[in-house]
N, C-alpha and C positions, 0 to 999 in steps of 0.2 A: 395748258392749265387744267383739262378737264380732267388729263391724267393724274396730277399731281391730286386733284380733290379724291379720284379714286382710290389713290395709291395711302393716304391717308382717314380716310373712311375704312377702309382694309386694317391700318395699323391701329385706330384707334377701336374697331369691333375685337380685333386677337387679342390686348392688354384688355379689355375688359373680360371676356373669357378666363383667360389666366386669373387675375384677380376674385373672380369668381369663384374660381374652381381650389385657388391657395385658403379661400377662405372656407368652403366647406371641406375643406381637409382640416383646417382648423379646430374647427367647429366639431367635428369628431372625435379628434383627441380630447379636446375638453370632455365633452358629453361621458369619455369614459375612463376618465379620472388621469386620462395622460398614459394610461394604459391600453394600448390598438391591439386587439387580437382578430389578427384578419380571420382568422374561423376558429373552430373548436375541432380537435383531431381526435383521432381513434387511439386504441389502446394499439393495432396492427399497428398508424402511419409512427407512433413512440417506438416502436422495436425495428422499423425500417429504418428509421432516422435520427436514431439516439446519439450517432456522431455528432448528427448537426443543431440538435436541441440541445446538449448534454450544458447544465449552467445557464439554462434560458427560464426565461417563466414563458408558460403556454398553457392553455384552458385543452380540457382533453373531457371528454366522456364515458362511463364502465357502468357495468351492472355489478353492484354492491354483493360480494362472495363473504367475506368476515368483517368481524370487525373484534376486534383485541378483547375478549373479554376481562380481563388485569384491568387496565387503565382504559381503554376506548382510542388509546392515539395511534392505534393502525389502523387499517382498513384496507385491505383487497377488492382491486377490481379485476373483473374480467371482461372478454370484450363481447360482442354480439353474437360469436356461434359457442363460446366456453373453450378456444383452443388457445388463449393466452393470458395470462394472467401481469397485475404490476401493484407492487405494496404504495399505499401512500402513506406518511409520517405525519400527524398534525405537529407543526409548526406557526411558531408567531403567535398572531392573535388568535388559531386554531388551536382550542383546546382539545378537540378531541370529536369522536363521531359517533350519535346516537345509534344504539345496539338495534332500534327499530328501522334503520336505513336497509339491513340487510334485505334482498331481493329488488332493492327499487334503484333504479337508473339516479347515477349525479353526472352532475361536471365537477369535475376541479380545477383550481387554475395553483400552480404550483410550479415548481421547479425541478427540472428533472437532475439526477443525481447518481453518483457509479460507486460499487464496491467493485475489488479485482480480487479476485483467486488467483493466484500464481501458482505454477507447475508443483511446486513445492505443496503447498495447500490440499491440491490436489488429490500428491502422491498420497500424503499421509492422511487423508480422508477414504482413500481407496484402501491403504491399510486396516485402518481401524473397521471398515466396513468388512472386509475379508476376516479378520481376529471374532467381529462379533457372528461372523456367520459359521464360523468351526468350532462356537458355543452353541450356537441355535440349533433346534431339530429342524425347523422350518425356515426351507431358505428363498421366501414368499419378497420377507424384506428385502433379504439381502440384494435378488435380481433387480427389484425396484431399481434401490441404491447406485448397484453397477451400470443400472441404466441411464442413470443421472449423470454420474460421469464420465459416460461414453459418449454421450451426450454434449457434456464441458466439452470433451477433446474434442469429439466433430465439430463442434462450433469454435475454437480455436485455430482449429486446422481450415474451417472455409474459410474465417475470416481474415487468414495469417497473422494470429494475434498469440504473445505468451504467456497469456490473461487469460481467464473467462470474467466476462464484463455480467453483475448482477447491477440490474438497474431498478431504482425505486423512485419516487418525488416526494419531497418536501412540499407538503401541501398549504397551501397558505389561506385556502376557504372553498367553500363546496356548494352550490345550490342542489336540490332533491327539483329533476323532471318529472313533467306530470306526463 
């Protein structure tokens, strides 16, 4: 008999736990509108993991590089050391992002999204760069240029891809850190 009260002292302390713990999970999703973003990621962990985000919403962080002077509905981030950069689009209820943001740290929470350059694309961007460079005296550009898409290839060729994947987010709102 003693066992049976332990044995159920036992079952009924573990379903209260559970219960607990179903409920502060709860309680979090409400609290954030039903939207869980277990952390906020970098503009790096978005280009390590653009397969696995790509068509997700995720909150991510950048240090404010442009922003569209035309209309305000781009904005470039870049990430903590300046060696990677990712456009964001205002979308939805995002009109667009004050011209005084430039220099200052956001998050965004957005959707990440692919353009493809195919081989074809490519060629003929390689061409026309070549054409405009046996106009030019200065062929300052043009290296640039060829270096872009030497660039494309090697990154096709690591990733055995017959794409180059340009990646941007549809940005769906942004808070300014302090």
């Amino acid at each position: 008999m003693k066992y049976i009260s332990v044995f159920f002292i036992c079952v009924f302390c573990v379903s209260c736990n559970l219960v607990q713990k179903q409920n502060k999970e709860k309680d979090l999703g409400t609290a954030k509108g039903n939207q869980i973003h277990e952390k906020v990621i970098s503009i790096d962990e978005i280009m390590e993991n653009a397969d696995k985000i790509l068509g997700k919403e995720f909150c991510f962080n950048g240090l404010v590089n442009h922003i569209c002077a035309h209309s305000g509905k781009r904005c470039i981030l870049k990430n903590a050391n300046g060696t990677l950069s990712i456009r964001v689009e205002a979308t939805g209820e995002l009109k667009g992002f004050d011209k005084e943001l430039v220099g200052h740290d956001i998050m965004v929470t957005g959707i990440l999204r692919e353009k493809r350059l195919d081989q074809v694309a490519i060629a003929k961007q390689e061409s026309e760069v070549k054409a405009k460079h046996a106009m030019e005296e200065n062929g300052e550009n043009c290296s640039s240029e060829m270096a872009n898409i030497k660039e494309m290839r090697d990154w096709m060729r690591e990733k055995n891809k017959d794409y180059y994947a340009i990646y941007y987010v549809d940005g769906k709102s942004y808070e300014v850190l302090e």
